[in-house]
GUZAKOL-711607 format. One record per atom (N, C-alpha, C): x, y, z; residue in one letter. Coordinates in steps of 0.05 Angstrom, whole numbers, plus 5000, padded with zeros to 4 digits. Atoms other than C-alpha are relative to their C-alpha. Layout:
<nodes>
XYZA
...
</nodes>
This chain:
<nodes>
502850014993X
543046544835X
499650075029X
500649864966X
539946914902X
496849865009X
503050114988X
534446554940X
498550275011X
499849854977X
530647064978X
496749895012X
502450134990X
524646915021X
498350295001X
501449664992X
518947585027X
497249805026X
501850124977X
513947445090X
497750304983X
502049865001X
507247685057X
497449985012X
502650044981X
500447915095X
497649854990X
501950255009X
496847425056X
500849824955X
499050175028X
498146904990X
498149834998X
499249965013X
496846744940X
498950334991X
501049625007X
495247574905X
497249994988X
502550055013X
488647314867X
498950095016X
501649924993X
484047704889X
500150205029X
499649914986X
486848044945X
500250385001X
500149654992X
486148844961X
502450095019X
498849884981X
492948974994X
503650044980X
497249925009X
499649384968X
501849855007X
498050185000X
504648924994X
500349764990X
501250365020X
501348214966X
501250144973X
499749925022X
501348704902X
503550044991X
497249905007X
508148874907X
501849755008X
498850195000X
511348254929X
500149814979X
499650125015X
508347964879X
500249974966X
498549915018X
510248334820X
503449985000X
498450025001X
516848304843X
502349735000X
499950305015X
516447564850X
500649884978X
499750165029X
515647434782X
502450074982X
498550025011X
520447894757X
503149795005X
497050104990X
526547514802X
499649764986X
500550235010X
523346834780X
501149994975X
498949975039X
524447054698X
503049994997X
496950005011X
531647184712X
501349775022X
498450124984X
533146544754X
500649915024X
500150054957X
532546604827X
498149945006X
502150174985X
528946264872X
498850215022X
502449864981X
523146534916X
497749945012X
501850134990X
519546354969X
498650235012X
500749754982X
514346755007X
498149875026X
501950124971X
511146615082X
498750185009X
502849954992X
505046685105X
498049865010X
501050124979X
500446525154X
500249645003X
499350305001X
504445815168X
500249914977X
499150185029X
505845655096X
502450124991X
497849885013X
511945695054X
498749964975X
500950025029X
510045834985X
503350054983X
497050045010X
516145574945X
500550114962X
500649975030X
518245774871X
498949874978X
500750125026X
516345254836X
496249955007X
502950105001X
508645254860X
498949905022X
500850304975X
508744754921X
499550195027X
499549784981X
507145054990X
501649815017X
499750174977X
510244735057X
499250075030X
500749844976X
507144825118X
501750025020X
497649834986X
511045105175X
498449975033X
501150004974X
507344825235X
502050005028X
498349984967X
511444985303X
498849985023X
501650154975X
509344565360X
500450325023X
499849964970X
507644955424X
500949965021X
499250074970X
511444965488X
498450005021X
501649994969X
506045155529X
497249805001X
502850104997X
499344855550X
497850165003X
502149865002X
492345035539X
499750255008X
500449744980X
491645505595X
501750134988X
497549864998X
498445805584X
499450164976X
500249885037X
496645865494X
498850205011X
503249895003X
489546165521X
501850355007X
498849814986X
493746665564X
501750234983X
498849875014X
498646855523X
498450214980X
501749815026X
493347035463X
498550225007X
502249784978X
489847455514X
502250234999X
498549795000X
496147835521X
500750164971X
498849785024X
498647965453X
497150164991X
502749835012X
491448245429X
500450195023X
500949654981X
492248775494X
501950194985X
498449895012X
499048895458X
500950034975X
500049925022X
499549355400X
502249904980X
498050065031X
505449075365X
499749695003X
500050315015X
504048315371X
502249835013X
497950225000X
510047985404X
500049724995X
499750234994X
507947315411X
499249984968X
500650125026X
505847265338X
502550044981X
497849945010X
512747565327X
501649745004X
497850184994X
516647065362X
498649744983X
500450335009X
512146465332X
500750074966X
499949835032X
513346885262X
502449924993X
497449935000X
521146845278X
500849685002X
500150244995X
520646105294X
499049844969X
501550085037X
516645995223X
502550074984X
498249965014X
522246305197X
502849794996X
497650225002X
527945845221X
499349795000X
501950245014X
523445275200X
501250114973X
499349955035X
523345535125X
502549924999X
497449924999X
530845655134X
501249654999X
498850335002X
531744915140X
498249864973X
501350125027X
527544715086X
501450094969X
499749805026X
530045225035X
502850165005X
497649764995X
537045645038X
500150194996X
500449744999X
536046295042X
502250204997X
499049875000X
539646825026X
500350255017X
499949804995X
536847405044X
496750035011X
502950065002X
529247515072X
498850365005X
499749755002X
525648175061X
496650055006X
503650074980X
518748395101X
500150315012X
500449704990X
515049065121X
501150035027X
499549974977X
516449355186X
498750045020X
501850014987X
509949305211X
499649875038X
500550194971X
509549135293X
502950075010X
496850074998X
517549125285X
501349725000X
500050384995X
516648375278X
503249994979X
497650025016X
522848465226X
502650065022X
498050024993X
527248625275X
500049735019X
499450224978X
525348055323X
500649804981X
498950175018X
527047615264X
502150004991X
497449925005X
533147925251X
501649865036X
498650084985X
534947705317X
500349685013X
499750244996X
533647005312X
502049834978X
498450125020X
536646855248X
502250154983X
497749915009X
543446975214X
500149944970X
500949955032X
540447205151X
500050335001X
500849675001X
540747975126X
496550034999X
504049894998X
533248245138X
500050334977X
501249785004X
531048755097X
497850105010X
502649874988X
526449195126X
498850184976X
499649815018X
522749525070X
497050245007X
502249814996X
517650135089X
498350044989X
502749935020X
510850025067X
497550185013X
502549794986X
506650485123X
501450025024X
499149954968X
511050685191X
497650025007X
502149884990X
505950785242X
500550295018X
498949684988X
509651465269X
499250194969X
500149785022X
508251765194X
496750044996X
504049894995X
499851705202X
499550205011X
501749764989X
496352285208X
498049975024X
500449944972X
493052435281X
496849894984X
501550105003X
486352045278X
500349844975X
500350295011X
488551465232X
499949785022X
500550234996X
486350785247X
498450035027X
500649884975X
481051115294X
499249735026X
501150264980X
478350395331X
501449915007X
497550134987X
485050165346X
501050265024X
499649874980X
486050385414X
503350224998X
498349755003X
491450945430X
502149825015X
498050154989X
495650455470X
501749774981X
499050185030X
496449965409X
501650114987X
498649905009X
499050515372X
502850085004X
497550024992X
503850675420X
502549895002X
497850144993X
507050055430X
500749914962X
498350095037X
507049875350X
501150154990X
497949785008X
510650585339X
502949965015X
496150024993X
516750415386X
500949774995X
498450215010X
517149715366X
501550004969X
499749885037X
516949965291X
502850155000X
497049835000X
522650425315X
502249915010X
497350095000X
526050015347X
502049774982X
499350145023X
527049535291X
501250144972X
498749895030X
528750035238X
502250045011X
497349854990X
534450335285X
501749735005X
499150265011X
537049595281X
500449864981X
499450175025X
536249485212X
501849874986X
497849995027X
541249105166X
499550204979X
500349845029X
538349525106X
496349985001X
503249784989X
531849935101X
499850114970X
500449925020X
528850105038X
496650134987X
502549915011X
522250525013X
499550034981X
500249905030X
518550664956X
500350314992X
499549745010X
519351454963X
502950115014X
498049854976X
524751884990X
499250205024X
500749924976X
519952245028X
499749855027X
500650154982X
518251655073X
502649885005X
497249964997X
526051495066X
501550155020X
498049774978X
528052155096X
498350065024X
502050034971X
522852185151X
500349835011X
499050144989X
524351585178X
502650065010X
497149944985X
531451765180X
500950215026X
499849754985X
530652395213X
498849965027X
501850004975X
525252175268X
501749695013X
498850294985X
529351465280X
503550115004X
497050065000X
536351735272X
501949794992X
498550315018X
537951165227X
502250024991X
497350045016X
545350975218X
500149784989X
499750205024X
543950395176X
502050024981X
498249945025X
549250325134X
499149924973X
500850025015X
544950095077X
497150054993X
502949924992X
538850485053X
499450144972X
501149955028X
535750634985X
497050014995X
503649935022X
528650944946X
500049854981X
499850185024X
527250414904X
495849975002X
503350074997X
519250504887X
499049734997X
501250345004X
514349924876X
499450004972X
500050015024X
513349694815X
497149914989X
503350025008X
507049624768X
499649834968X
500050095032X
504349264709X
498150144984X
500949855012X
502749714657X
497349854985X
502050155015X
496449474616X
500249994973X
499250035028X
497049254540X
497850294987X
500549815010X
495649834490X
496350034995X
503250065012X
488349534471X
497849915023X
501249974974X
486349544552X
500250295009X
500349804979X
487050274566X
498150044996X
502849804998X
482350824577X
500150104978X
501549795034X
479051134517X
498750115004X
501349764995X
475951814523X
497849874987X
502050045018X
471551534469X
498349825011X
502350194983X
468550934512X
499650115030X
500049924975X
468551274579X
497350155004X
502349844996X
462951654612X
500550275014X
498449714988X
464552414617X
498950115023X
500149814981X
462552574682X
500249785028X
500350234978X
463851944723X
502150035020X
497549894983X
469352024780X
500349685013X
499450254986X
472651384803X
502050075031X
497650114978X
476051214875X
500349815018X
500250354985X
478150634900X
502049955025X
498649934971X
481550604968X
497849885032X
502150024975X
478650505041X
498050275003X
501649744984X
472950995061X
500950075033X
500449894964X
475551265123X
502150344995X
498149675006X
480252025138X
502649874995X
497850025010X
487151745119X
499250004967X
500349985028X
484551685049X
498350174992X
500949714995X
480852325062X
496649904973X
502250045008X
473752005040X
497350204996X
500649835004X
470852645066X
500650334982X
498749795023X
475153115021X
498449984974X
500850015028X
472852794963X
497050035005X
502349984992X
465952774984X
498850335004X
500349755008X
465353494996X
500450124985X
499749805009X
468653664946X
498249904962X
502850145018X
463053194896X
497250265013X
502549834994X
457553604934X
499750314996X
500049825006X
460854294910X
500149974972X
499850115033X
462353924833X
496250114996X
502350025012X
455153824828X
498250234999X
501749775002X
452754554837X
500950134975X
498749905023X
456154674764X
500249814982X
500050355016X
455653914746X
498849865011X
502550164986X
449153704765X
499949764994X
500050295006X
449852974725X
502549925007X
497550164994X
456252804755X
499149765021X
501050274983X
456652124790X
502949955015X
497050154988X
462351854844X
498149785002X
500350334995X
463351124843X
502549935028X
498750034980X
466850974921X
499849654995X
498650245000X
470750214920X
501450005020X
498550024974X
473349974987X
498150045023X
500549994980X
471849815053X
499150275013X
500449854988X
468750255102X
502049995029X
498650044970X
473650295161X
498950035025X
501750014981X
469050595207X
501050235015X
499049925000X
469851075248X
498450065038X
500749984974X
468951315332X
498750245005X
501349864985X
464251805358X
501050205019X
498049934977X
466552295419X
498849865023X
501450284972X
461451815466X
499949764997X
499950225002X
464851275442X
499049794980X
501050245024X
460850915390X
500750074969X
498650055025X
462750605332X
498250074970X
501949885020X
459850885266X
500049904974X
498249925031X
461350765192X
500450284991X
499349745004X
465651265163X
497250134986X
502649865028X
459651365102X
498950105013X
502649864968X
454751545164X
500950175009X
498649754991X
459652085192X
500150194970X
500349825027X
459652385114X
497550105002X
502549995007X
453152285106X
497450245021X
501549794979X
450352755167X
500350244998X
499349655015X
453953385132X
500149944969X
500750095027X
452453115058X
497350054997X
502649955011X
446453295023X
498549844993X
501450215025X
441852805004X
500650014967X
498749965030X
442352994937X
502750004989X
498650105007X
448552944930X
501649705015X
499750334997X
448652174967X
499049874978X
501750155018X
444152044914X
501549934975X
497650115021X
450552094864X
501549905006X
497250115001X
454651694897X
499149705014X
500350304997X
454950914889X
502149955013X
499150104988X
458150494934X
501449785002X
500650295001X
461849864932X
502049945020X
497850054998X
465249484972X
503449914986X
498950105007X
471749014959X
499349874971X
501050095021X
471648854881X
503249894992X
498350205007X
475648314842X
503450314986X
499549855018X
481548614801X
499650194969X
500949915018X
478248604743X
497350184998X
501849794997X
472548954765X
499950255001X
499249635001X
476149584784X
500650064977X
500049905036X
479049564717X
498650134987X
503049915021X
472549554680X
500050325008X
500949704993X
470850174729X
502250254989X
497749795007X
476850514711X
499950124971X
499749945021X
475750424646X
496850264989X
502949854999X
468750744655X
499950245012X
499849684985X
470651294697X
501950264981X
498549805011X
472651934668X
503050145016X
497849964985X
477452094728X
500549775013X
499650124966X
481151714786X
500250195009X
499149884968X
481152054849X
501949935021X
499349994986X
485752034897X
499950185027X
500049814987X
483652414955X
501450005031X
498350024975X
489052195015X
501050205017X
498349694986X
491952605067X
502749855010X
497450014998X
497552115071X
499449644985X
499950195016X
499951515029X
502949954996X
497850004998X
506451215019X
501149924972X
499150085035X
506350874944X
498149904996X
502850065010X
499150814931X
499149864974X
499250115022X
497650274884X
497050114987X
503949815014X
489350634875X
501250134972X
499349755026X
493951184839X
501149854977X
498050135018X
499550774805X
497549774978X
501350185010X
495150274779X
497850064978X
501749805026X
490350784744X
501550144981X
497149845026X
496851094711X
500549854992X
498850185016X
498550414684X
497349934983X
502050115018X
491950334656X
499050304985X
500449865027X
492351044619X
498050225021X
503849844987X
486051424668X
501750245009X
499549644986X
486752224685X
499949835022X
499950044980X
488452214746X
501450325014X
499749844981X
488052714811X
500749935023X
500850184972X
490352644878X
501450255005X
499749754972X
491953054942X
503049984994X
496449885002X
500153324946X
500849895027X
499650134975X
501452765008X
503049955000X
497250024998X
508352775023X
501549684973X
498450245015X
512652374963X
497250034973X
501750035014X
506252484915X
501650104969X
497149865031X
511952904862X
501449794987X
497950215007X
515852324865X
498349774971X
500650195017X
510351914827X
498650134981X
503049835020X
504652384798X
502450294992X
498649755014X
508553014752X
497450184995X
502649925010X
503553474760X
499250164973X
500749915026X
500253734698X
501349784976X
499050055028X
504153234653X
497949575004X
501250335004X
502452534686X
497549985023X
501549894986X
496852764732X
499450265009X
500149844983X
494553324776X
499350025032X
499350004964X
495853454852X
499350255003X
501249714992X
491953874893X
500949985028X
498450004968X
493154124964X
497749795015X
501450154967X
490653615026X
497950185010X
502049854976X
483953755059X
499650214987X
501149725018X
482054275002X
498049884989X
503250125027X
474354024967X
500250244982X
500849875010X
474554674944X
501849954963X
497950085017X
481254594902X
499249764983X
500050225019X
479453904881X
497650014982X
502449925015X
472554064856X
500350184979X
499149805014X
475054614817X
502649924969X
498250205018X
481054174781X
498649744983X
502550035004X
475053654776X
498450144968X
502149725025X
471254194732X
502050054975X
498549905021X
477254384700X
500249834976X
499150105013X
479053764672X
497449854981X
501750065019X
472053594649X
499350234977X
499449905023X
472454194607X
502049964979X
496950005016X
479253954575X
500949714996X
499150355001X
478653194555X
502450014991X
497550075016X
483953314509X
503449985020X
498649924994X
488353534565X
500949725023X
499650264983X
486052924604X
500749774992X
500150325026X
486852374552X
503050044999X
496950005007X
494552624538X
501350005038X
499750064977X
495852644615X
500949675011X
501350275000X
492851884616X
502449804986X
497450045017X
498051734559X
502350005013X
498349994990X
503152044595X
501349855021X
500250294973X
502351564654X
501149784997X
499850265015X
501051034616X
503449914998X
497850095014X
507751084585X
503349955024X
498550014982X
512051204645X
499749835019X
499850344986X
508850614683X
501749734977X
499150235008X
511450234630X
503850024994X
497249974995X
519150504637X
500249945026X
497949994968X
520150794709X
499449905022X
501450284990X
515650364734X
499549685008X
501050295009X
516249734701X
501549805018X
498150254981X
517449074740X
503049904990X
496850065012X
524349014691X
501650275020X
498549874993X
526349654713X
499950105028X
500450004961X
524249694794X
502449654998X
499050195001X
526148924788X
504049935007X
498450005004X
532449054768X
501550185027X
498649844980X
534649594819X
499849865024X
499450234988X
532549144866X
501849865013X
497450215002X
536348564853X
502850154996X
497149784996X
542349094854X
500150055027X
500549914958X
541249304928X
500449705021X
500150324983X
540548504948X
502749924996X
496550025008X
547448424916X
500950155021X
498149784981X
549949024951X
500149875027X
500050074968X
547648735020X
501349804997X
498650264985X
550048035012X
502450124994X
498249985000X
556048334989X
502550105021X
498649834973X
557348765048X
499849735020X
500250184990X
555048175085X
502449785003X
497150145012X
561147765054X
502050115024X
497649814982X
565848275080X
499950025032X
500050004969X
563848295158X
502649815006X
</nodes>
């Protein structure tokens, strides 16, 4: 039996909007079915296997002034140290409560390596978004100095890693290449998904043929304007078409500085008429997107970079056509023409046009949908990610052994 601990960006997953919750805790359940124990930390809690949390309070060394000071600093600095070190301190807390094996956490800040250097536990680092692989104007309100320092802490923790693992091999071999990673242990092991039972998919027959779903943040990493332009060229050929947008607005900066919503930067080269087809929502439950999914004739994907997008995966486990942009590693999950279609990045014209195509060709979209379907429930499935997995965690403690 393998303990392992995962440090997630928020617990419990009910209701939460974020790929790593999703994927920690799919992978949760499968380790739990076969036996092992699993804890996951988060903001000061241990959430233990059997249900119970423990909190993880770590007294302060400093005083008032000194806390006030400090918090002043880490917010100037982009990777966070001091929430690292009190992170790394949470950690060897748990560590006494629980025996750990092995503990396994994004590489966000690089806070995984400062934890690797407090405790004499293997760290997995596993790659859920470098900030060296964002495209030039992501995360536009986060100053340019933040980014800096959270790209070399990020690098300098992978080039430290015990073992380093992604969901694609594109974000695999990019990393390797731009860090010069000699890790001696390093594996593509995607994320895993739960397919939906046969009598929850999509049915051409209940759906509404001209509805376009996408669910994601509104801002340019998820290329909100791609799709948007390329709805306002749809509708000169498909005047009743409707987009349904799900997700936050990120927002976005001005060149004199002020802060905008992204929708408001669309919206000033958008047509009225075609704003007027496109609903809006924010943050919705799980089951809400569902419903929409099941209502939408497409998903959309229209990113210009993504690393194991659960928008996409998640509409292929529930059966829905599905389109998205060709973002580095997009082969790896979408086959185009069999279990989706992939168009080029920053093309409306292309996607509008595929769009069109596929509303001429339900039949083509409905067996597509199928096709998805069926492969989220093999190469996908939490047994069979699960499993590879828990093969790789072996491998490390085993090497581990041997030092």
């Amino acid at each position: 039996m393998v303990h392992i601990t995962y440090y997630s960006p928020a617990w419990p997953p009910a209701g939460v909007a974020n790929g790593i919750v999703t994927y920690v805790s799919v992978i949760r359940d499968y380790l739990l079915r076969q036996g092992h124990q699993v804890s996951v930390l988060t903001d000061g809690m241990l959430h233990l296997s059997d249900g119970t949390t423990r909190p993880l309070h770590v007294p302060s060394r400093h005083g008032p002034f000194a806390t006030r000071l400090i918090s002043r600093l880490d917010r100037r600095l982009g990777h966070h140290p001091f929430i690292a070190r009190r992170l790394a301190a949470e950690m060897r807390h748990a560590s006494k409560l629980v025996a750990t094996d092995l503990i396994e956490m994004e590489e966000s800040f690089g806070w995984s390596g400062r934890i690797q250097r407090s405790l004499d536990v293997p760290i997995i680092t596993r790659l859920h978004g470098p900030q060296c692989l964002k495209p030039k104007g992501a995360d536009a309100l986060i100053p340019a100095h933040h980014k800096v320092h959270r790209e070399r802490a990020e690098g300098r923790a992978i080039q430290r890693a015990t073992a380093l693992t992604a969901p694609t091999a594109a974000v695999l071999g990019a990393i390797r290449t731009r860090y010069r990673c000699t890790c001696p242990q390093m594996r593509t092991i995607p994320n895993p998904v739960i397919a939906a039972d046969r009598d929850a998919l999509w049915d051409i027959r209940r759906c509404e043929p001209e509805t376009i779903l996408c669910v994601g943040r509104i801002d340019l990493v998820k290329g909100a304007d791609t799709l948007v332009a390329a709805f306002a060229q749809l509708l000169a050929i498909r005047p009743t078409a409707q987009l349904i947008l799900v997700g936050p607005d990120s927002g976005a900066q001005r060149a004199d500085g002020s802060v905008v919503r992204y929708l408001d930067l669309i919206r000033e080269r958008t047509s009225p008429q075609a704003m007027a087809r496109i609903t809006v929502h924010g943050l919705l439950t799980p089951a809400a997107i569902h419903a929409l999914r099941r209502r939408a004739f497409v998903t959309v994907v229209a990113s210009r970079w993504e690393n194991f997008p659960y928008a996409a995966v998640e509409a292929m486990a529930a059966g829905c056509p599905l389109i998205s942009t060709r973002w580095p590693g997009a082969d790896e999950i979408i086959e185009d023409g069999f279990t989706g279609w992939l168009t080029p990045i920053d093309d409306p014209a292309a996607m509008a046009a595929r769009i069109a195509w596929l509303f001429d060709h339900p039949d083509a979209a409905a067996q597509t949908g199928l096709n998805a379907w069926r492969q989220c429930r093999t190469t996908f499935s939490a047994d069979a990610i699960g499993a590879r997995m828990l093969d790789f965690y072996r491998d490390v403690l085993a090497a581990r052994r041997q030092r």
